[in-house]
Legacy VTK file of the C-alpha trace (Angstrom):
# vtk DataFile Version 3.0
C-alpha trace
ASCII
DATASET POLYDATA
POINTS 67 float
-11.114 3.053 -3.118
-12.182 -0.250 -3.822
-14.298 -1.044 -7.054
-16.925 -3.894 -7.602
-15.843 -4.788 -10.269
-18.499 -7.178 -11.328
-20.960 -4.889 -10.499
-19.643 -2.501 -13.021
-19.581 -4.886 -15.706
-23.022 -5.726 -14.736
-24.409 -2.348 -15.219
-22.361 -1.669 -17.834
-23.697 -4.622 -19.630
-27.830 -3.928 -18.802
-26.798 -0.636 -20.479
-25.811 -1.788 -23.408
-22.512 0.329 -23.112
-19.444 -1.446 -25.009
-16.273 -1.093 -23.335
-15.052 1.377 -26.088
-18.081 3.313 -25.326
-17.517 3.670 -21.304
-13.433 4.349 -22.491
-14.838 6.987 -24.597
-17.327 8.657 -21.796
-15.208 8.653 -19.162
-11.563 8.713 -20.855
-10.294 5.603 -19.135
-8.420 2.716 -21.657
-10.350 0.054 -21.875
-7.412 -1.951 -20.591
-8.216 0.063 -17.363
-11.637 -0.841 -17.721
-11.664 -4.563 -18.624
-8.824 -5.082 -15.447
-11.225 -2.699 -13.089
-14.385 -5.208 -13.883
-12.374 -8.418 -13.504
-11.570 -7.195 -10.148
-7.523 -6.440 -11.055
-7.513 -3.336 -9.858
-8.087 -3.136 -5.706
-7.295 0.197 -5.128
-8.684 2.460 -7.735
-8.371 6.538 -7.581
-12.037 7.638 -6.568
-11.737 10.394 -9.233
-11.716 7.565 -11.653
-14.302 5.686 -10.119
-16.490 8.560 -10.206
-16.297 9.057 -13.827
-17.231 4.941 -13.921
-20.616 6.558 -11.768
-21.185 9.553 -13.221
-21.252 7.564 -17.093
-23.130 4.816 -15.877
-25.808 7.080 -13.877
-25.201 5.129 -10.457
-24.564 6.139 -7.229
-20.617 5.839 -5.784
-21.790 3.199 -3.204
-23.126 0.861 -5.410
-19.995 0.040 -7.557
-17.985 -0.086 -4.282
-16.882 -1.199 -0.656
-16.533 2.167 0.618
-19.903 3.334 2.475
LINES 1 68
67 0 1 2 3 4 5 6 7 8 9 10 11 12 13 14 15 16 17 18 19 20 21 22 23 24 25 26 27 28 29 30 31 32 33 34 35 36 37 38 39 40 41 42 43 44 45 46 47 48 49 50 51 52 53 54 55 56 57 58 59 60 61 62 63 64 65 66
């Protein structure tokens, strides 16, 4: 699955979530995080991504290329 990463960071950002608070919710390292938003990371587990959703109260779609 491939993440927007931007996007994420973008959302992430206008909800004044901290990257040690979105490690926290969905139990991803921040490390994992911060490379997933600056695009790093092309080909991301969709269970992961969906915890990335689910935490930041978005639809799948929106945070990536898949339809």
């Amino acid at each position: 699955m491939k993440p927007k990463g931007p996007t994420i960071r973008t959302i992430r950002e206008a909800r004044n979530m901290s990257l040690r608070g979105l490690e926290k919710r969905t139990g991803l390292s921040r490390g994992y995080l911060s490379r997933l938003e600056r695009g790093e990371i092309t080909d991301a587990g969709e269970d992961k991504v969906q915890r990335v959703a689910t935490e930041l109260n978005v639809d799948l779609p929106l945070i990536t290329f898949e339809e």
